[in-house]
N, C-alpha and C positions, 0 to 999 in steps of 0.2 A: 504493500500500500504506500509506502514511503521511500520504497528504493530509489527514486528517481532525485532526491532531493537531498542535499546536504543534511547530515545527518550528527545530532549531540546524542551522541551514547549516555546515558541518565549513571550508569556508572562511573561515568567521568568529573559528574556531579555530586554525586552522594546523596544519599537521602538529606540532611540538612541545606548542602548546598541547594537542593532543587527546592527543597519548601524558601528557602530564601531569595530565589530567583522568581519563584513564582508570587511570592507578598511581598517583593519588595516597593511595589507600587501601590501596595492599599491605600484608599483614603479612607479614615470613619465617617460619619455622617450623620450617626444618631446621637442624639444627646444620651441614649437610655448606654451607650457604651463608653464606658472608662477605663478598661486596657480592650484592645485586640490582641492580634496575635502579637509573638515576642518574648511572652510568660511561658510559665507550665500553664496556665488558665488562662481564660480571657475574666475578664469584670462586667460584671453587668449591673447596672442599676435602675429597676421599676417602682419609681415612687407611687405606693398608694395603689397599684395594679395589681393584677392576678399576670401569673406569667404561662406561654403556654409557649409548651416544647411539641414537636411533630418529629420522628425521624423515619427514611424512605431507605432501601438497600437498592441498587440498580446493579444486574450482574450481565453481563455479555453471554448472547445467547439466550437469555431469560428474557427480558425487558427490552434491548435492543439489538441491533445485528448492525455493525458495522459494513458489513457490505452495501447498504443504502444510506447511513446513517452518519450524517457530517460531524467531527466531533465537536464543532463550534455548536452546532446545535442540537447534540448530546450535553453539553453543560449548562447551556443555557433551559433546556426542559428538565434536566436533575435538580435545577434551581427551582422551578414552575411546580413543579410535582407536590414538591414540600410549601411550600407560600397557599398555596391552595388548600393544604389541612388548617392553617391561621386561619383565614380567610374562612372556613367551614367551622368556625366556632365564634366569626362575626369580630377577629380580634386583627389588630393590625402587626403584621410581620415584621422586625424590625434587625435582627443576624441569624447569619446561618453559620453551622461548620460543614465542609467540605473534607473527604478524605478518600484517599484512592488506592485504588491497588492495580499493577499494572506488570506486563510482562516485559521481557528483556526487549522484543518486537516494537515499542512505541520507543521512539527519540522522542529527544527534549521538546522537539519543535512538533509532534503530536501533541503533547501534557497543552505543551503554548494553545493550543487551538482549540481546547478542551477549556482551560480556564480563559480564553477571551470569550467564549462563549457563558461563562459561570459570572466572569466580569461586567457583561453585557445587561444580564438579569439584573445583576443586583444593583446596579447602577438605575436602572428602569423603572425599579422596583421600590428604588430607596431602602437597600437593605445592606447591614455590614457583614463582612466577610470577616468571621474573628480567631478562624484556629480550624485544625483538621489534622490530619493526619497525610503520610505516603509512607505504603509499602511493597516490597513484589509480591506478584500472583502468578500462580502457573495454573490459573483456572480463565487466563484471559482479562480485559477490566472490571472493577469492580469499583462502584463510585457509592459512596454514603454520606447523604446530606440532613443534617438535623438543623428543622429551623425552629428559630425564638420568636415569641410577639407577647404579646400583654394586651389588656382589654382591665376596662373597668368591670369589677364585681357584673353591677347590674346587667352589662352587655353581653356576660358570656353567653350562647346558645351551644345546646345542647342536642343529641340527639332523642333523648326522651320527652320531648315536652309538647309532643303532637296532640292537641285536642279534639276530639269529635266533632265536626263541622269545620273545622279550620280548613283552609284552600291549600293545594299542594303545587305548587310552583319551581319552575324551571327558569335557569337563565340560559342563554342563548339559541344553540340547534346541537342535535344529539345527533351520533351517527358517524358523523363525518373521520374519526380517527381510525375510526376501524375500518371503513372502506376504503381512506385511503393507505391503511396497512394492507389492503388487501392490494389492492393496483402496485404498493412496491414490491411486495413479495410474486406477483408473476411477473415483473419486469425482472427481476434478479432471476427468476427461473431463464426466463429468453436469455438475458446476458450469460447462465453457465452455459446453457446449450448454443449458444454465437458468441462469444465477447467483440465482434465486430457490429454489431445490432445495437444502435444505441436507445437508452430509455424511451418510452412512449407515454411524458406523461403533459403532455401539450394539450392546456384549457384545464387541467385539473390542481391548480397551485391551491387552491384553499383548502380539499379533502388534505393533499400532502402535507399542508403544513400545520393541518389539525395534528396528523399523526408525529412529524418531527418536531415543530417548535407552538407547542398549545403556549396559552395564555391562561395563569391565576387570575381568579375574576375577581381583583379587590376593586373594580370601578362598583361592582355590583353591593358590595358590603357598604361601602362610600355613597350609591346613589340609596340605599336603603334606612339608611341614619337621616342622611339631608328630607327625606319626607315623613320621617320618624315613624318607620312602621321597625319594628327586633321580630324575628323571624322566632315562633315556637320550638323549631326544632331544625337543625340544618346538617347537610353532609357534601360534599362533594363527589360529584360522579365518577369516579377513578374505574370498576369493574361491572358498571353498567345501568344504567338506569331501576332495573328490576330487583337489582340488588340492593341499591342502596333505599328506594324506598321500602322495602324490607326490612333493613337494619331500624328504620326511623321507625316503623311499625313494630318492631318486636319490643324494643327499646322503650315506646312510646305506650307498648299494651295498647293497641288501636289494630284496625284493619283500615282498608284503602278502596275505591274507586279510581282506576288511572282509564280514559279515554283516548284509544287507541288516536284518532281525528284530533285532538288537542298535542298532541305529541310534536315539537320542535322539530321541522327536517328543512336541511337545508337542499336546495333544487340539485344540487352537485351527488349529494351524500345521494340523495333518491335515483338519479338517472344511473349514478354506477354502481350502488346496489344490487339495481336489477339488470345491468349489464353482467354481473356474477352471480344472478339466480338467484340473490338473496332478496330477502324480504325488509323493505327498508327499516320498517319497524323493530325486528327479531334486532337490526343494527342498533337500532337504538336503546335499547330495551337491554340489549347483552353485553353491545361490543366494547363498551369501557374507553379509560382514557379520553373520554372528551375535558373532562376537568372543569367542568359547570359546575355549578352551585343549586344542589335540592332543598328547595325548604318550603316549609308550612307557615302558613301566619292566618291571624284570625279572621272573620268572616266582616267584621266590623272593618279592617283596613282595604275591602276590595275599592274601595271607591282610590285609596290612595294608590293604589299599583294598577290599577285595569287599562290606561293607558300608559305603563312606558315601555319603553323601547327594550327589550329586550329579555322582557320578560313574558315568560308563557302561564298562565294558571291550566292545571291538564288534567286535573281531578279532587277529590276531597277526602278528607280521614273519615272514617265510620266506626262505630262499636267494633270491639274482636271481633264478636263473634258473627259477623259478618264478614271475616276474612279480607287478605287481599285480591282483587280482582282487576282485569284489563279485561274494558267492555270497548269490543270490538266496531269498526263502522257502519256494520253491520248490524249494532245494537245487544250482540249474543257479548255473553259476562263471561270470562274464563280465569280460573283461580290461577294466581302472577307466579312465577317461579324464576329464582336466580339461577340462571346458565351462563352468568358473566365467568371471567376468567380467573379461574382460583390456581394461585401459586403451587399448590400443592396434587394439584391432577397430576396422575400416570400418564404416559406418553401411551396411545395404543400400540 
Protein backbone atom coordinates (compact mmCIF):
# COMPACT_ATOMS: atom_id res chain seq x y z
CA UNK A 1 0.00 0.00 0.00
CA UNK A 2 2.85 2.24 0.72
CA UNK A 3 5.62 0.81 -1.26
CA UNK A 4 5.76 3.43 -3.70
CA UNK A 5 6.43 6.30 -1.21
CA UNK A 6 9.26 7.37 0.97
CA UNK A 7 9.17 5.57 3.67
CA UNK A 8 9.96 6.21 8.06
CA UNK A 9 10.37 2.89 9.54
CA UNK A 10 8.30 3.66 13.04
CA UNK A 11 11.21 1.63 14.42
CA UNK A 12 13.45 4.25 13.74
CA UNK A 13 11.31 6.22 15.93
CA UNK A 14 10.52 4.52 18.99
CA UNK A 15 7.53 4.36 20.56
CA UNK A 16 8.08 7.62 22.55
CA UNK A 17 9.79 9.33 19.80
CA UNK A 18 6.44 8.66 17.45
CA UNK A 19 3.94 9.64 20.28
CA UNK A 20 6.16 12.94 20.39
CA UNK A 21 6.13 13.58 16.77
CA UNK A 22 2.71 12.93 16.42
CA UNK A 23 1.54 15.74 19.65
CA UNK A 24 3.98 17.70 19.03
CA UNK A 25 1.55 20.15 17.60
CA UNK A 26 -1.49 19.81 19.91
CA UNK A 27 -3.32 22.82 20.62
CA UNK A 28 -5.87 22.78 23.80
CA UNK A 29 -8.91 24.59 23.41
CA UNK A 30 -11.10 23.77 26.39
CA UNK A 31 -11.17 25.47 29.34
CA UNK A 32 -12.53 22.02 31.19
CA UNK A 33 -8.48 20.96 30.22
CA UNK A 34 -5.50 21.77 32.60
CA UNK A 35 -2.67 19.26 31.48
CA UNK A 36 -2.99 17.35 28.20
CA UNK A 37 -0.68 15.04 27.07
CA UNK A 38 3.09 15.29 28.52
CA UNK A 39 2.19 13.67 32.08
CA UNK A 40 1.56 10.18 33.12
CA UNK A 41 -2.22 11.61 33.03
CA UNK A 42 -3.97 14.28 31.52
CA UNK A 43 -6.04 16.82 34.05
CA UNK A 44 -9.35 17.42 33.62
CA UNK A 45 -11.42 19.88 35.22
CA UNK A 46 -15.61 19.86 35.36
CA UNK A 47 -16.86 22.43 37.51
CA UNK A 48 -20.29 21.79 38.85
CA UNK A 49 -20.80 18.98 35.98
CA UNK A 50 -21.53 15.39 35.75
CA UNK A 51 -18.64 13.99 33.55
CA UNK A 52 -19.21 11.35 31.00
CA UNK A 53 -16.72 8.81 29.49
CA UNK A 54 -17.71 6.62 26.12
CA UNK A 55 -14.86 4.25 24.92
CA UNK A 56 -15.14 2.43 21.19
CA UNK A 57 -12.20 -0.48 20.05
CA UNK A 58 -11.87 -0.29 16.17
CA UNK A 59 -9.97 -3.41 14.96
CA UNK A 60 -8.83 -4.05 11.15
CA UNK A 61 -10.93 -6.57 9.58
CA UNK A 62 -13.80 -6.09 12.08
CA UNK A 63 -14.95 -2.58 11.76
CA UNK A 64 -12.80 -1.45 8.71
CA UNK A 65 -10.96 -2.81 5.65
CA UNK A 66 -8.21 -0.80 4.42
CA UNK A 67 -8.56 -1.82 1.04
CA UNK A 68 -11.22 0.89 0.41
CA UNK A 69 -10.79 2.77 3.58
CA UNK A 70 -8.56 6.04 3.45
CA UNK A 71 -6.67 6.26 6.68
CA UNK A 72 -7.20 10.06 6.86
CA UNK A 73 -10.80 9.18 7.15
CA UNK A 74 -10.21 6.17 9.29
CA UNK A 75 -9.31 8.68 12.00
CA UNK A 76 -11.29 11.09 11.51
CA UNK A 77 -14.69 8.43 11.83
CA UNK A 78 -12.75 6.68 15.05
CA UNK A 79 -13.08 10.38 16.36
CA UNK A 80 -17.17 10.42 15.02
CA UNK A 81 -17.91 7.05 16.50
CA UNK A 82 -17.18 8.18 20.04
CA UNK A 83 -18.45 12.02 20.12
CA UNK A 84 -21.64 10.55 19.18
CA UNK A 85 -22.11 8.24 22.52
CA UNK A 86 -21.74 12.22 24.22
CA UNK A 87 -23.99 13.40 22.17
CA UNK A 88 -26.40 10.39 22.88
CA UNK A 89 -26.61 11.38 26.41
CA UNK A 90 -27.48 15.02 25.39
CA UNK A 91 -23.85 16.01 26.84
CA UNK A 92 -21.22 18.15 25.12
CA UNK A 93 -17.92 16.32 24.03
CA UNK A 94 -15.03 18.16 25.13
CA UNK A 95 -11.39 15.34 24.94
CA UNK A 96 -10.77 12.24 23.69
CA UNK A 97 -7.78 9.65 24.18
CA UNK A 98 -6.51 8.16 21.13
CA UNK A 99 -4.36 4.84 21.20
CA UNK A 100 -3.15 2.58 18.52
CA UNK A 101 -1.78 -0.56 17.79
CA UNK A 102 -0.01 -1.16 14.51
CA UNK A 103 2.03 -3.41 12.49
CA UNK A 104 5.64 -3.26 11.29
CA UNK A 105 3.77 -2.79 7.56
CA UNK A 106 2.52 1.08 8.24
CA UNK A 107 5.44 3.84 8.08
CA UNK A 108 5.47 6.88 9.93
CA UNK A 109 3.82 8.63 7.09
CA UNK A 110 0.62 6.15 7.28
CA UNK A 111 0.23 6.88 11.45
CA UNK A 112 0.77 10.86 9.65
CA UNK A 113 -2.47 10.26 7.66
CA UNK A 114 -4.33 8.43 10.31
CA UNK A 115 -3.87 11.23 12.99
CA UNK A 116 -4.48 14.30 10.30
CA UNK A 117 -7.52 12.71 9.96
CA UNK A 118 -8.01 12.37 14.09
CA UNK A 119 -6.67 16.18 13.94
CA UNK A 120 -9.23 17.09 11.58
CA UNK A 121 -12.23 15.98 13.91
CA UNK A 122 -11.31 17.30 16.66
CA UNK A 123 -10.51 20.57 15.47
CA UNK A 124 -14.24 20.52 13.94
CA UNK A 125 -15.47 19.23 16.77
CA UNK A 126 -13.81 21.50 19.34
CA UNK A 127 -12.48 18.71 21.03
CA UNK A 128 -8.83 18.15 22.90
CA UNK A 129 -6.74 15.56 22.14
CA UNK A 130 -5.20 14.74 25.73
CA UNK A 131 -3.09 11.39 25.86
CA UNK A 132 -3.29 7.64 24.35
CA UNK A 133 -1.20 5.32 23.82
CA UNK A 134 1.01 3.31 20.74
CA UNK A 135 1.88 -0.04 20.58
CA UNK A 136 2.77 -3.13 17.89
CA UNK A 137 0.14 -5.43 16.79
CA UNK A 138 0.55 -8.55 14.76
CA UNK A 139 -3.25 -8.78 14.53
CA UNK A 140 -3.19 -5.61 11.98
CA UNK A 141 -4.50 -1.82 13.24
CA UNK A 142 -6.03 -1.51 16.16
CA UNK A 143 -7.30 2.05 17.05
CA UNK A 144 -9.12 2.85 20.79
CA UNK A 145 -10.78 6.13 21.30
CA UNK A 146 -12.30 7.14 24.61
CA UNK A 147 -14.19 10.23 24.61
CA UNK A 148 -14.89 12.81 27.62
CA UNK A 149 -17.82 15.48 28.00
CA UNK A 150 -19.90 16.76 30.91
CA UNK A 151 -23.58 17.98 30.89
CA UNK A 152 -25.25 19.42 33.63
CA UNK A 153 -27.00 17.09 36.33
CA UNK A 154 -30.53 18.12 34.80
CA UNK A 155 -29.48 17.52 31.16
CA UNK A 156 -28.30 14.11 31.32
CA UNK A 157 -30.64 11.70 29.16
CA UNK A 158 -30.87 8.44 29.55
CA UNK A 159 -31.94 5.43 27.94
CA UNK A 160 -34.62 4.44 30.30
CA UNK A 161 -36.84 7.35 30.48
CA UNK A 162 -39.32 6.58 27.58
CA UNK A 163 -42.99 7.22 28.60
CA UNK A 164 -46.07 5.99 27.11
CA UNK A 165 -47.32 8.25 24.46
CA UNK A 166 -44.08 10.10 24.02
CA UNK A 167 -43.00 10.43 20.08
CA UNK A 168 -40.14 8.55 18.95
CA UNK A 169 -37.94 10.58 16.69
CA UNK A 170 -35.16 10.25 14.30
CA UNK A 171 -32.50 12.65 13.07
CA UNK A 172 -31.43 12.67 9.61
CA UNK A 173 -31.99 9.41 6.99
CA UNK A 174 -31.01 5.92 7.90
CA UNK A 175 -29.63 3.46 5.55
CA UNK A 176 -27.32 5.05 3.72
CA UNK A 177 -23.83 3.45 5.46
CA UNK A 178 -24.78 0.29 4.82
CA UNK A 179 -25.50 0.53 1.26
CA UNK A 180 -22.82 2.24 0.76
CA UNK A 181 -20.64 -0.53 2.49
CA UNK A 182 -22.35 -2.56 0.23
CA UNK A 183 -21.27 -0.72 -3.26
CA UNK A 184 -17.51 -0.77 -1.78
CA UNK A 185 -17.26 -4.15 -0.99
CA UNK A 186 -18.32 -5.26 -4.68
CA UNK A 187 -16.17 -2.67 -6.06
CA UNK A 188 -13.14 -4.31 -4.09
CA UNK A 189 -14.47 -7.65 -5.21
CA UNK A 190 -14.18 -6.29 -9.20
CA UNK A 191 -10.79 -4.70 -8.36
CA UNK A 192 -9.40 -8.45 -6.85
CA UNK A 193 -10.76 -10.04 -9.96
CA UNK A 194 -9.07 -6.99 -12.42
CA UNK A 195 -6.95 -4.51 -10.42
CA UNK A 196 -6.93 -2.67 -13.95
CA UNK A 197 -10.85 -1.80 -13.59
CA UNK A 198 -11.18 1.10 -11.65
CA UNK A 199 -13.82 1.83 -8.84
CA UNK A 200 -17.45 2.58 -10.13
CA UNK A 201 -18.77 4.77 -7.66
CA UNK A 202 -19.79 7.92 -9.93
CA UNK A 203 -23.08 9.85 -8.50
CA UNK A 204 -22.87 7.88 -5.25
CA UNK A 205 -20.57 10.34 -2.96
CA UNK A 206 -23.12 10.77 -0.12
CA UNK A 207 -24.03 6.72 0.54
CA UNK A 208 -19.99 6.46 0.55
CA UNK A 209 -19.38 8.97 2.67
CA UNK A 210 -22.14 7.91 5.09
CA UNK A 211 -20.04 4.66 5.32
CA UNK A 212 -16.32 6.35 5.53
CA UNK A 213 -16.42 9.76 7.09
CA UNK A 214 -20.27 9.84 9.06
CA UNK A 215 -20.90 12.96 11.03
CA UNK A 216 -21.77 13.09 15.33
CA UNK A 217 -24.99 14.82 15.38
CA UNK A 218 -24.04 17.53 18.07
CA UNK A 219 -25.89 20.29 15.72
CA UNK A 220 -28.92 18.17 16.62
CA UNK A 221 -28.30 18.11 20.60
CA UNK A 222 -27.43 22.11 20.18
CA UNK A 223 -30.75 22.62 17.91
CA UNK A 224 -32.79 20.67 20.70
CA UNK A 225 -31.72 22.94 23.87
CA UNK A 226 -32.00 26.20 21.76
CA UNK A 227 -36.02 25.31 21.50
CA UNK A 228 -35.96 23.77 24.98
CA UNK A 229 -37.42 20.56 24.33
CA UNK A 230 -34.58 17.28 26.68
CA UNK A 231 -35.34 14.29 24.96
CA UNK A 232 -36.84 11.32 27.50
CA UNK A 233 -34.75 8.97 26.48
CA UNK A 234 -31.94 8.89 23.69
CA UNK A 235 -29.34 6.56 21.98
CA UNK A 236 -27.43 6.76 18.99
CA UNK A 237 -27.93 4.45 15.95
CA UNK A 238 -24.53 2.66 15.61
CA UNK A 239 -26.17 -1.31 14.99
CA UNK A 240 -29.26 -0.23 13.53
CA UNK A 241 -32.39 1.40 13.91
CA UNK A 242 -34.38 -1.82 15.22
CA UNK A 243 -31.83 -2.35 17.69
CA UNK A 244 -31.40 0.54 19.36
CA UNK A 245 -35.01 1.25 19.68
CA UNK A 246 -35.19 -1.98 21.42
CA UNK A 247 -32.54 -1.03 23.84
CA UNK A 248 -34.74 2.36 24.71
CA UNK A 249 -37.76 -0.06 25.20
CA UNK A 250 -36.20 -2.71 27.37
CA UNK A 251 -34.59 -0.10 29.38
CA UNK A 252 -37.50 2.06 29.40
CA UNK A 253 -40.02 -1.03 30.33
CA UNK A 254 -42.33 0.30 27.21
CA UNK A 255 -43.02 -1.27 23.86
CA UNK A 256 -43.19 0.64 20.44
CA UNK A 257 -45.05 1.41 17.39
CA UNK A 258 -42.21 2.35 14.51
CA UNK A 259 -44.20 3.20 10.93
CA UNK A 260 -42.57 1.54 8.36
CA UNK A 261 -43.71 5.15 5.76
CA UNK A 262 -42.25 7.51 8.45
CA UNK A 263 -38.86 5.93 8.35
CA UNK A 264 -35.95 8.55 7.17
CA UNK A 265 -34.54 7.26 3.57
CA UNK A 266 -32.52 9.08 1.69
CA UNK A 267 -33.35 8.94 -2.54
CA UNK A 268 -29.41 7.44 -2.83
CA UNK A 269 -29.79 4.90 0.09
CA UNK A 270 -33.24 3.63 -1.63
CA UNK A 271 -32.31 3.47 -5.57
CA UNK A 272 -29.18 1.30 -4.46
CA UNK A 273 -30.75 -0.79 -2.09
CA UNK A 274 -32.75 -2.11 -4.46
CA UNK A 275 -30.04 -2.11 -7.12
CA UNK A 276 -28.61 -5.11 -4.51
CA UNK A 277 -32.19 -6.75 -3.95
CA UNK A 278 -32.26 -5.25 -0.79
CA UNK A 279 -35.14 -3.94 0.87
CA UNK A 280 -34.54 -0.21 1.72
CA UNK A 281 -36.07 -0.57 4.85
CA UNK A 282 -34.42 -4.12 6.36
CA UNK A 283 -31.33 -1.11 5.56
CA UNK A 284 -32.49 0.96 7.61
CA UNK A 285 -33.83 -0.81 10.27
CA UNK A 286 -30.57 -3.29 10.46
CA UNK A 287 -27.60 -1.80 8.63
CA UNK A 288 -26.16 0.37 11.41
CA UNK A 289 -23.56 2.85 11.44
CA UNK A 290 -25.50 5.64 10.40
CA UNK A 291 -24.66 7.58 13.70
CA UNK A 292 -28.06 9.40 14.03
CA UNK A 293 -29.53 10.22 17.15
CA UNK A 294 -32.98 8.14 18.43
CA UNK A 295 -34.97 9.77 20.93
CA UNK A 296 -38.21 10.03 22.59
CA UNK A 297 -39.65 13.37 23.95
CA UNK A 298 -43.03 14.14 25.02
CA UNK A 299 -46.26 14.57 23.28
CA UNK A 300 -46.71 18.04 24.75
CA UNK A 301 -43.32 19.38 22.78
CA UNK A 302 -44.76 18.02 19.13
CA UNK A 303 -45.65 21.53 18.38
CA UNK A 304 -41.87 22.52 19.14
CA UNK A 305 -40.07 19.91 16.78
CA UNK A 306 -42.86 19.14 13.94
CA UNK A 307 -41.31 21.40 11.67
CA UNK A 308 -37.56 21.20 11.76
CA UNK A 309 -35.32 20.21 9.46
CA UNK A 310 -34.13 17.27 10.01
CA UNK A 311 -35.98 15.68 12.10
CA UNK A 312 -38.32 12.70 11.50
CA UNK A 313 -41.18 11.64 14.28
CA UNK A 314 -41.61 7.76 12.95
CA UNK A 315 -43.67 6.33 15.66
CA UNK A 316 -44.63 6.37 19.49
CA UNK A 317 -43.82 4.29 22.82
CA UNK A 318 -46.95 2.03 24.11
CA UNK A 319 -47.53 -0.20 27.35
CA UNK A 320 -45.05 -3.44 27.27
CA UNK A 321 -47.39 -5.32 26.90
CA UNK A 322 -48.18 -4.31 23.61
CA UNK A 323 -44.64 -5.13 22.57
CA UNK A 324 -42.46 -3.77 19.96
CA UNK A 325 -43.95 -3.46 16.54
CA UNK A 326 -43.09 -2.01 12.69
CA UNK A 327 -46.59 -1.48 11.18
CA UNK A 328 -45.83 -1.89 7.66
CA UNK A 329 -47.23 0.46 4.55
CA UNK A 330 -49.39 -1.65 4.00
CA UNK A 331 -50.84 -1.05 7.51
CA UNK A 332 -50.00 -5.04 8.70
CA UNK A 333 -48.11 -4.66 12.44
CA UNK A 334 -45.08 -7.09 12.76
CA UNK A 335 -43.25 -7.62 16.00
CA UNK A 336 -39.48 -5.49 15.41
CA UNK A 337 -36.54 -7.61 15.92
CA UNK A 338 -32.65 -6.73 16.19
CA UNK A 339 -30.66 -8.38 13.00
CA UNK A 340 -28.29 -5.32 13.24
CA UNK A 341 -24.68 -6.31 13.48
CA UNK A 342 -23.46 -7.92 16.62
CA UNK A 343 -19.64 -8.02 17.31
CA UNK A 344 -19.81 -11.36 18.44
CA UNK A 345 -21.71 -13.57 15.53
CA UNK A 346 -19.84 -16.62 14.14
CA UNK A 347 -18.74 -16.27 10.63
CA UNK A 348 -20.88 -19.18 8.63
Amino acid sequence: MFENQDRTHLEDLGEFGLINHLTKNIKLGQASTIKGVGDDAAVLSFEGKKTLISTDLLLEGIHFDLAYTPLKHLGYKAIQVNLSDIYAMNGTASQVTVSIGMSSKFPLEAIEELYQGIYIACEKYNVDLVGGDTTSSKQGLVISVTSIGYADEADVVYRNGAGEGDLICVSGDLGGAYTGLQLLEREKLVYLENPNIQPDLEGKDYIVERQLKPEARRDIVELLKSIEVKPTAMIDISDGLASEILHICKQSDKGCNLYEEKIPLDPMTYETAREFNLDPTVCALSGGEDYELLFTVKQSDYDKIKFKMDITIIGHITEASAGCNLVTTSGNSHPLKAQGWNAFKKSE
